[in-house]
C-alpha positions as CSV (number, residue, x, y, z in Angstrom):
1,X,0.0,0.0,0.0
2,X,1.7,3.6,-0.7
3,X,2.3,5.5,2.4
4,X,0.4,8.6,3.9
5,X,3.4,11.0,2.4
6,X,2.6,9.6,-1.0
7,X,-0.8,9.0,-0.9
8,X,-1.5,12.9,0.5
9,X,0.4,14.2,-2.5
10,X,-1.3,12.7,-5.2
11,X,-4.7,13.3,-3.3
12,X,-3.3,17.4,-3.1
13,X,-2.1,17.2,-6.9
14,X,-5.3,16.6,-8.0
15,X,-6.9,18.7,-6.3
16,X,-4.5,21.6,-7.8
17,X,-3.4,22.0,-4.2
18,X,0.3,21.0,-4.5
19,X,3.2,20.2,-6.9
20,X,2.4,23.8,-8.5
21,X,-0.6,23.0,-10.2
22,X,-2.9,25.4,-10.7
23,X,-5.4,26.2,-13.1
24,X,-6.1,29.6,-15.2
25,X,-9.9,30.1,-14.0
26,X,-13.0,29.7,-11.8
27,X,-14.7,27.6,-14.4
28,X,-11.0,25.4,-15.2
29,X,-10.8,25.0,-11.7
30,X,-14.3,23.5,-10.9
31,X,-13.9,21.1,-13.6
32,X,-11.0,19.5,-12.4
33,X,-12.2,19.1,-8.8
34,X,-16.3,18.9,-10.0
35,X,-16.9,20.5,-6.3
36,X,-16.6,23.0,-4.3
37,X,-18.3,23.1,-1.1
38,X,-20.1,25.8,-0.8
39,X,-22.1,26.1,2.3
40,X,-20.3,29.2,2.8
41,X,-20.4,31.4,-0.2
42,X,-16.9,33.1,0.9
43,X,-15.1,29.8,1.4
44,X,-15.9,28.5,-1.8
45,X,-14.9,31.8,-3.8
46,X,-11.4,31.5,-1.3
47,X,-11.5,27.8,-2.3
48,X,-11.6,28.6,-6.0
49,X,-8.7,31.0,-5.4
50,X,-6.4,28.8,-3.9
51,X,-6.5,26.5,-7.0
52,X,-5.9,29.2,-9.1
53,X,-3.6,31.7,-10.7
54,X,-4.1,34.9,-9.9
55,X,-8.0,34.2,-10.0
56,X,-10.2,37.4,-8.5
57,X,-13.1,37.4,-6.6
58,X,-14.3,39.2,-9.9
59,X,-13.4,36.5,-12.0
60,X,-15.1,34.2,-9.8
61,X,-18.5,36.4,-10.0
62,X,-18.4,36.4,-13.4
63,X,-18.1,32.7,-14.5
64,X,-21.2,32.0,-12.1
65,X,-23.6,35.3,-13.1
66,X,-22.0,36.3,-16.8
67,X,-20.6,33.5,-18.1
68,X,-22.5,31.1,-16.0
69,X,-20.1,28.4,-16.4
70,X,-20.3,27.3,-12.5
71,X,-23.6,27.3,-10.5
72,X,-24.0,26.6,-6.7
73,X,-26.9,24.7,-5.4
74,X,-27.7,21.5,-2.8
75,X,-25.9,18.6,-4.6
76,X,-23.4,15.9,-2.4
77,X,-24.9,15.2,1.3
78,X,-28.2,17.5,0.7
79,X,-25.4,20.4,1.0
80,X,-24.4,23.4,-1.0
81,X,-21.4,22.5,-3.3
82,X,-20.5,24.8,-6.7
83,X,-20.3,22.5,-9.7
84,X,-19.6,23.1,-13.4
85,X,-23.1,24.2,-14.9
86,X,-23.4,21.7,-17.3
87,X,-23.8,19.1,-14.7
88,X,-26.4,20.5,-12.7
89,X,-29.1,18.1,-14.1
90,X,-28.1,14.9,-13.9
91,X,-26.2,15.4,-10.8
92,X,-29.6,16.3,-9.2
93,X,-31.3,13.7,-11.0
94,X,-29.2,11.2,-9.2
95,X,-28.5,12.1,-5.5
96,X,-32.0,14.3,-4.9
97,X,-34.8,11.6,-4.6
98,X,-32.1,9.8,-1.7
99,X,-31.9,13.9,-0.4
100,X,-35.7,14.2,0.0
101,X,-36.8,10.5,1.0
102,X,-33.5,11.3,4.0
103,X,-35.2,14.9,4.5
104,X,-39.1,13.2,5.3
105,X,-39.2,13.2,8.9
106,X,-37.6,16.9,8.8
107,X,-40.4,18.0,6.9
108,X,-43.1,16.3,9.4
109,X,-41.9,18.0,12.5
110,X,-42.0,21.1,10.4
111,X,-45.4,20.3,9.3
112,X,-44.4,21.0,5.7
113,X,-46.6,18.0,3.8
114,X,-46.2,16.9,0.6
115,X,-49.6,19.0,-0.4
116,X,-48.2,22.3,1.4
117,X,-44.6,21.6,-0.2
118,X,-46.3,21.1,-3.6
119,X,-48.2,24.3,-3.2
120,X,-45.1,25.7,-2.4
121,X,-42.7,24.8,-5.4
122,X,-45.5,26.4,-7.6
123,X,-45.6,29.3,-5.7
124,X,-41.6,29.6,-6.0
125,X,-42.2,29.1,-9.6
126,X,-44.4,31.6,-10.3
127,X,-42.9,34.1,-8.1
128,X,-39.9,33.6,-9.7
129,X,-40.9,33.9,-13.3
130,X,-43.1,37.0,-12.5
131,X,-40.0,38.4,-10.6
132,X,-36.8,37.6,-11.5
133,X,-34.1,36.4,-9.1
134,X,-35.8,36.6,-5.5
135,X,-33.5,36.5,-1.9
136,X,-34.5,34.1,0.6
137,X,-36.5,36.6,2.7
138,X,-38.2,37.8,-0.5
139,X,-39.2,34.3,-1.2
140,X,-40.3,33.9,2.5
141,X,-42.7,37.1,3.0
142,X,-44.0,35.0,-0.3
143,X,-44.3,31.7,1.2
144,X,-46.0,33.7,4.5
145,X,-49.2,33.8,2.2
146,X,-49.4,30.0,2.5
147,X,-49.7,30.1,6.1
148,X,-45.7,29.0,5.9
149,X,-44.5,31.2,9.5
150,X,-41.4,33.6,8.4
151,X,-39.2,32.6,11.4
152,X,-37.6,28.8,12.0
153,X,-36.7,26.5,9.3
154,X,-39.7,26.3,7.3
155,X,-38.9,28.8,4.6
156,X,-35.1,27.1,3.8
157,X,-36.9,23.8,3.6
158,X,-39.5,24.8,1.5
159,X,-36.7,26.6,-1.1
160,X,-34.5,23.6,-0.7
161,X,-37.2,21.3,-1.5
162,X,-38.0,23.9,-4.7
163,X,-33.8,23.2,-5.7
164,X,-34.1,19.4,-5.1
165,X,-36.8,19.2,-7.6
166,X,-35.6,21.1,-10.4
167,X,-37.5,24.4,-10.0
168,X,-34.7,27.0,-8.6
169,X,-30.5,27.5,-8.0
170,X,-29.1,30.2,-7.1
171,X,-28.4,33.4,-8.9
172,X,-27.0,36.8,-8.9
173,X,-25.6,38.4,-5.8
174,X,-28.0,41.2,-5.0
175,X,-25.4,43.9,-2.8
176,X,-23.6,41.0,-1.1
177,X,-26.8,38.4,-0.7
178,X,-27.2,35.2,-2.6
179,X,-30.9,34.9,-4.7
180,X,-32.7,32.3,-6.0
181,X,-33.6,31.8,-10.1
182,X,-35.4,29.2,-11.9
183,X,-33.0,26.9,-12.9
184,X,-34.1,27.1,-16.7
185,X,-34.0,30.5,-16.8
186,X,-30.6,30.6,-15.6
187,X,-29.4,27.4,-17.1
188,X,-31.4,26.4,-20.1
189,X,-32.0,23.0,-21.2
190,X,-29.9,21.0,-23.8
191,X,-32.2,18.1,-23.9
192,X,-31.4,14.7,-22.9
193,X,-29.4,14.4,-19.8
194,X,-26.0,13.3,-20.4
195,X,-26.0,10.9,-18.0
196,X,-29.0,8.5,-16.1
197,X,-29.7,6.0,-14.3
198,X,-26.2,3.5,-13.6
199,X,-24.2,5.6,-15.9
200,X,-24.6,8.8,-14.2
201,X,-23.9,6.8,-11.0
202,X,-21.2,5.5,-12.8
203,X,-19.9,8.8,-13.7
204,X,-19.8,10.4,-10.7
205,X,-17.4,8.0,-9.0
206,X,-15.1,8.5,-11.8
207,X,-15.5,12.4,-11.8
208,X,-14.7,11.7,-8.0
209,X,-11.8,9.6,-8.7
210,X,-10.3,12.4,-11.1
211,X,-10.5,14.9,-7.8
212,X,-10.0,12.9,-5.4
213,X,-7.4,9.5,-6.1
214,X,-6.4,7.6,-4.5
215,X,-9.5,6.9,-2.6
216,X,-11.6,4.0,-1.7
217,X,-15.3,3.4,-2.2
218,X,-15.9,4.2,1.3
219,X,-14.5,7.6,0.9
220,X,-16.8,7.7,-2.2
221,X,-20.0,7.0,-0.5
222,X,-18.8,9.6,2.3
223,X,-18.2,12.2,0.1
224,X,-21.0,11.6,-2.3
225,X,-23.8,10.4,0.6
226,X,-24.7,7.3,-1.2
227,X,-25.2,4.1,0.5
228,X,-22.3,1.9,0.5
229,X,-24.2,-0.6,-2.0
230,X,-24.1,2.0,-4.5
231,X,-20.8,2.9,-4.7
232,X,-19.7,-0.8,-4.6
233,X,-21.9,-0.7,-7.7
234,X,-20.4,2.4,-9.3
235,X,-16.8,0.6,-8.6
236,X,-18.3,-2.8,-10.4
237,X,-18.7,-0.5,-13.3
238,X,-15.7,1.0,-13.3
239,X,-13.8,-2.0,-13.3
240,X,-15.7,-3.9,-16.1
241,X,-14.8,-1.3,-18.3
242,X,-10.7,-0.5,-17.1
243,X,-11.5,2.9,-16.1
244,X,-10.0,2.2,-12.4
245,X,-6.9,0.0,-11.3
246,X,-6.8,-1.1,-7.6
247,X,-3.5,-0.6,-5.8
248,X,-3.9,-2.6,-2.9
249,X,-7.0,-0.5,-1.3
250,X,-6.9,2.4,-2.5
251,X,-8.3,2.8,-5.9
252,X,-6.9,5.6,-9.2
253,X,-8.3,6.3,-12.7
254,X,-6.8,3.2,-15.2
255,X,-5.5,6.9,-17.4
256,X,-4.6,8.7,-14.9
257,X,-1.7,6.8,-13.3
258,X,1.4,8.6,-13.2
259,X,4.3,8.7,-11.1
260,X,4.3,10.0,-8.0
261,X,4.8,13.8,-8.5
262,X,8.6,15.0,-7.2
263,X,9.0,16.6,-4.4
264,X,10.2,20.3,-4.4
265,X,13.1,21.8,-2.2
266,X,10.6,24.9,-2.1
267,X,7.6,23.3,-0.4
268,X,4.0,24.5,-2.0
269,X,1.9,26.2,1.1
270,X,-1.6,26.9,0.6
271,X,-4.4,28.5,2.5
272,X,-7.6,26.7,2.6
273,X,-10.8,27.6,3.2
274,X,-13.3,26.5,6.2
275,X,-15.1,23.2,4.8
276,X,-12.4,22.6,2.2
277,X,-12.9,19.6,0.0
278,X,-9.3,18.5,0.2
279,X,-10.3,18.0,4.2
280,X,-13.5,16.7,3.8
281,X,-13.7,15.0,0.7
282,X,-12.4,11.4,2.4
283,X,-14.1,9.0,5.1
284,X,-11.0,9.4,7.4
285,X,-8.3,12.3,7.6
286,X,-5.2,10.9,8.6
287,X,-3.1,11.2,5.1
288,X,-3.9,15.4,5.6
289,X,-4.1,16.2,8.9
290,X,-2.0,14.9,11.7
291,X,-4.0,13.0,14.3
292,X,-2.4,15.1,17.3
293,X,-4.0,18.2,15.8
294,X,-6.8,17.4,13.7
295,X,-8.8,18.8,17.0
296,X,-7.6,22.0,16.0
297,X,-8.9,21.6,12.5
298,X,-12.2,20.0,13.4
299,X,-12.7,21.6,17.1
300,X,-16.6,20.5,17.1
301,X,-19.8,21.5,16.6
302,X,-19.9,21.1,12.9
303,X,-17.2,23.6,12.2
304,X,-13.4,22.6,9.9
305,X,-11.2,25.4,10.0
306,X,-9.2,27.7,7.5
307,X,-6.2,25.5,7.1
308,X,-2.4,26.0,6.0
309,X,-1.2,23.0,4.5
310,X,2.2,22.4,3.1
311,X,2.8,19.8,-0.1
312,X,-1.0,18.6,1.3
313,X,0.0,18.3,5.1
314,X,-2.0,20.4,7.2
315,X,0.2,22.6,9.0
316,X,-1.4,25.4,11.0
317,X,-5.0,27.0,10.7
318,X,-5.9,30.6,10.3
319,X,-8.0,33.0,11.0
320,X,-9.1,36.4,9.3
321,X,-8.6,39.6,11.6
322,X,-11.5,42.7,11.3
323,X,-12.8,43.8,7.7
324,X,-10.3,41.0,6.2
325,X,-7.3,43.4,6.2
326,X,-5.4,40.5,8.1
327,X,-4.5,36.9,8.5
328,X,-3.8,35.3,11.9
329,X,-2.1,31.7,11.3
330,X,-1.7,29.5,14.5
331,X,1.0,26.9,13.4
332,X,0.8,23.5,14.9
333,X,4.5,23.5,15.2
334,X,7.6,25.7,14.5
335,X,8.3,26.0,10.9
336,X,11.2,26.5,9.0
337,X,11.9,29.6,6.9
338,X,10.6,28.5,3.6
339,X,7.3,27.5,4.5
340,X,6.9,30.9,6.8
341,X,7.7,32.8,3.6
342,X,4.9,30.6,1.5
343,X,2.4,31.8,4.7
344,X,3.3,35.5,4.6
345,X,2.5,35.1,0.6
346,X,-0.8,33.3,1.0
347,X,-1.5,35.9,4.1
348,X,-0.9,38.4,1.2
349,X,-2.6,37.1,-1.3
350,X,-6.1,36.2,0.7
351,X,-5.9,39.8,2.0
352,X,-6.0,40.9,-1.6
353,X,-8.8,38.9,-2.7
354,X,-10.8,39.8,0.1
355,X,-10.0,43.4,-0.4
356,X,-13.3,45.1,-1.2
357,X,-12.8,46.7,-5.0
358,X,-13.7,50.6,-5.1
C-alpha cells in the first residue's frame, strides 16, 4: 500500500493544491475538482482561489452570473457545493430523490406535507418567473401567504425542497446576498441528460476519482452520501470497463496513473478555506491532517477550520482579523523559513482577494 506522504500528495495534486498546479480560471478550476463546497459562499470563492492563478473574486463572480459556467446549489450530502453548470441536471437527477426520501421526517416536525410543499414549489415558480431572481426573505414574505411562519426553518426547507426538484439555483448576488432563479431560466436545457440511471452513478465515481485518487469506495460513498451498495456498484462498473486499477485499497483512474509527482526543495503552502474539499472530501483524515491536531482543525460542533497545509499536510490554521485586512495563522509546530515565507504570501494574497474593489 503507498504510504500517507505519498498518498497525500497525489490526493493534493489533483486537487491543484500542491506540486504547482494550478489552473487559469474559476470555471477550469471546478472542472478538475467537480466540487466546491459551498455552504459558505466566501469559502468557496477563497477555495476557488487557492486552486488558481491569480484568479479574482471578480473573476469568480463572473463565471457563475456572466458566463454562468459554474452554479451553486444543494448537490453531495443535501449540501451546497458549486459545480460546473453543465452538470447541474443529472447530478440532481441522481442524488435528490435519496436527499428528499433522507429529508421526510424533517419535513413532518416542520409540518411542511407533501400538499403544502407542492403548493409551495408552484408558488416559488411563479414568483420567480413573475419576478426575477428573488432573496430568501423575498421568497419567505412569499411563502408567508401559505400560512408558511417567516421565522424557523420552514422557509429554507421549503426553497431547498423547490432546488431538489428542479424548480430553482441560485443566482446573482444582490449587494452581497445570494438569490434564487429558476434553474431554466438561468441554465437552459440541452435536452437529454447526459447521463441517467447507472451511468450517471457511474460517472460520478469516476468524476470523484479524477479529484479525489487515491480513494476508496468508502471515501466515495462519504463524500458523495450514497449508501455503501451503491458505490460498490459504481466501482463494479468502473472496473468492467478499465476505467480504475486497484493498488492494494486504494483505488486511481486506469489513465490517470502517473508517477508519484517530485517533491520540491521549495515546499508549496496553501491557504484553505473553512469546509475545504481537500479536508472533507475522504471518510478518514489521517493522510492530511496529523491526528495530534486534527482537533484543532475540526474543534466541534460542525465547524473545519481555514487551514495552512504544506505539499498537502495540514500545518497550522488561520483566521481572518477585522474587515479581512489580516491573516492570523496559528501553526501547529515551528516552521522553517521556507514554508513561513509561502504563509506570509498566501497571508498576502487572501488579504488581496478579500480586499473590497472601489
Amino acid at each position: 500500500m503507498p504510504d500517507q506522504e505519498s498518498i497525500r500528495r497525489l490526493r493534493a495534486c489533483a486537487q491543484a493544491l500542491a506540486g504547482g498546479a494550478r489552473e487559469d480560471s474559476a470555471e477550469t478550476v471546478v472542472r478538475r475538482v467537480f466540487a466546491i463546497q459551498a455552504q459558505d459562499a466566501t469559502a468557496a470563492d477563497l477555495g476557488i482561489r487557492v486552486r488558481g492563478r491569480d484568479i479574482t473574486a471578480q473573476a469568480i463572480r463572473a463565471a457563475y452570473e456572466d458566463e454562468r459556467s459554474i452554479v451553486r446549489n444543494w448537490y453531495m450530502r443535501g449540501t451546497l457545493h458549486t459545480i460546473p453548470s453543465g452538470d447541474a441536471r443529472w447530478v440532481s437527477q441522481l442524488l435528490s430523490p435519496r436527499i428528499l426520501a433522507a429529508t421526510s421526517r424533517r419535513y413532518q416536525q416542520l409540518g411542511l406535507d407533501d400538499d403544502l410543499r407542492r403548493r409551495a414549489d408552484h408558488l416559488i415558480r411563479r414568483a420567480l418567473a413573475a419576478h426575477g431572481a428573488l432573496t430568501r426573505a423575498e421568497l419567505t414574505e412569499r411563502l408567508t401567504t401559505l400560512g408558511v411562519p417567516p421565522d424557523g426553518q420552514a422557509p429554507f426547507y421549503l426553497i431547498r425542497h423547490a432546488a431538489l426538484t428542479g424548480i430553482l439555483c441560485h443566482g446573482p448576488q444582490r449587494a452581497g446576498e445570494a438569490t434564487y432563479v429558476l434553474l431554466d431560466d438561468w441554465l437552459p436545457s440541452t435536452g437529454r441528460f447526459r447521463w441517467e440511471g447507472d451511468d450517471a452513478l457511474a460517472e460520478l465515481a469516476r468524476r470523484y476519482l479524477a479529484a479525489h485518487a487515491p480513494a476508496t469506495l468508502e471515501d466515495f460513498a462519504a463524500w458523495s452520501g450514497l449508501p455503501i451498495t451503491w458505490a460498490r456498484r459504481a466501482w463494479k462498473m468502473l472496473a468492467e470497463s478499465g476505467v480504475i486499477t486497484e493498488c492494494d485499497a486504494l483505488t486511481m483512474l486506469a489513465g490517470r496513473v502517473k508517477e508519484l509527482p517530485r517533491s520540491s526543495d521549495t515546499p508549496d503552502v496553501r491557504m484553505l478555506p473553512a469546509y475545504d474539499n481537500y479536508l472533507i472530501g475522504y471518510r478518514t483524515r489521517d493522510a492530511s491532517v496529523p491526528a495530534l491536531h486534527q482537533a484543532r482543525v475540526w474543534p466541534g460542533g460542525g465547524l473545519i477550520r481555514p487551514t495552512v497545509i504544506a505539499d498537502g499536510l495540514a500545518i497550522a490554521t488561520w483566521t481572518r482579523g477585522p474587515g479581512s485586512r489580516s491573516i492570523q495563522v496559528d501553526a501547529f509546530e515551528p516552521v522553517p523559513p521556507q514554508i513561513e515565507q509561502g504563509i506570509d504570501r498566501g497571508k498576502a494574497a487572501v488579504v488581496g482577494f478579500l480586499r473590497p474593489t472601489t
